[in-house]
C-alpha positions in Angstrom: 10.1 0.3 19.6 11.1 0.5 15.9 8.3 -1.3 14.5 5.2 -0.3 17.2 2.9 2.7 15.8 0.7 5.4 17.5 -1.9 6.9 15.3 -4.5 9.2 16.3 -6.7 11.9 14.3 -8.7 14.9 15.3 -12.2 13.1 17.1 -11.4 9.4 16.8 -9.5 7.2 18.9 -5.9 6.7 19.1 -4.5 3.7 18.5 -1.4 1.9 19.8 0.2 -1.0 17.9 2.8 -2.9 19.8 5.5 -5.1 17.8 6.4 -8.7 19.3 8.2 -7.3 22.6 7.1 -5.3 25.6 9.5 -5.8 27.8 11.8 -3.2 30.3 13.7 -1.9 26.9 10.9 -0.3 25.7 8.5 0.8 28.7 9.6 4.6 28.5 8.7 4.6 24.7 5.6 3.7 25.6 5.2 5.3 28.4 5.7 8.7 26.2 3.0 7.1 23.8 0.2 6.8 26.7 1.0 9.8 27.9 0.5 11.8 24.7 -2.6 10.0 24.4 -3.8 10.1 27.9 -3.8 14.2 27.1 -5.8 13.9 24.6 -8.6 13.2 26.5 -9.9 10.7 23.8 -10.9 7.3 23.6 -7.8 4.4 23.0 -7.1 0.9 21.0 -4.6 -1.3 21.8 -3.2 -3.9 19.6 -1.2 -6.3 21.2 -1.6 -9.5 18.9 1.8 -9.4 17.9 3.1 -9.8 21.4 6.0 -12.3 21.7 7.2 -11.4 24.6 6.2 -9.4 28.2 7.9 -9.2 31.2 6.6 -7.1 34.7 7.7 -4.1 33.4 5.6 -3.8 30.5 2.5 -5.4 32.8 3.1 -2.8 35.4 3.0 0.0 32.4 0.0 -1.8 31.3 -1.6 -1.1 34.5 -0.6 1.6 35.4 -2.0 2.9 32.0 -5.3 1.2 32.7 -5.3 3.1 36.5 -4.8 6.5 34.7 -7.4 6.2 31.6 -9.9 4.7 33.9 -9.4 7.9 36.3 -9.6 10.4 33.6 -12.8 8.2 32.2 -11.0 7.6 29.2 -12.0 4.4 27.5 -9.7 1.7 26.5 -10.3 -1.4 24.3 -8.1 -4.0 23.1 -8.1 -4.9 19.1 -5.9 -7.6 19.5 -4.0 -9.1 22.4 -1.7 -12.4 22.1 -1.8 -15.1 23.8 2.1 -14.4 25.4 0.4 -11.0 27.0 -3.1 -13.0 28.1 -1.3 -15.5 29.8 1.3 -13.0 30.9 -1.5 -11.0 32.7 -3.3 -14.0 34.1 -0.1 -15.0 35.8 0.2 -12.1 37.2 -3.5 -11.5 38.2 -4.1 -8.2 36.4 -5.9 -9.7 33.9 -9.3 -7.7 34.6 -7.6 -4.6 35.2 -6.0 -4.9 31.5 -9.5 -6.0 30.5 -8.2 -9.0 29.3 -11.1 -11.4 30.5 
């Protein structure tokens, strides 16, 4: 995860930049990173137009992600998502819970 970013100020939303992988090597990283901002209790951006590469793992986190913002009614819009993570979730038919449609 060296080059992916998580910002987030007092009353705006946090962001999350991904670099070019998510993949199994870096699922707990991010895992920590939706997590922190999951407490927060405040609205999140995802940029994933640098994604090169996604495997299940990082889908499943994806989802999972989705599952737990949607339950705490926290909203969550993509900035930017790649065509390797769009095709990625179509193939694996959670392309409208990642809001990718």
């Amino acid at each position: 995860m060296s080059e992916s970013e998580i910002r987030s100020e007092k009353n705006e939303a946090g962001t999350v930049i991904f670099d070019n992988s998510l993949d199994i090597t870096l699922v707990a990283g991010y895992f920590e990173q939706f997590s922190q901002l999951l407490n927060e209790q405040k609205s999140i951006i995802l940029n994933g137009a640098d994604i090169e590469r996604v495997d299940g793992a990082g889908l499943q986190l994806l989802a999972a992600f989705f599952k737990s913002a949607e339950f705490l009614q926290i909203s969550v819009q993509w900035q930017g998502a790649s065509d390797t993570l769009k095709y990625g979730a179509k193939i694996s038919g959670l392309t409208g819970v990642l809001a990718l449609d």
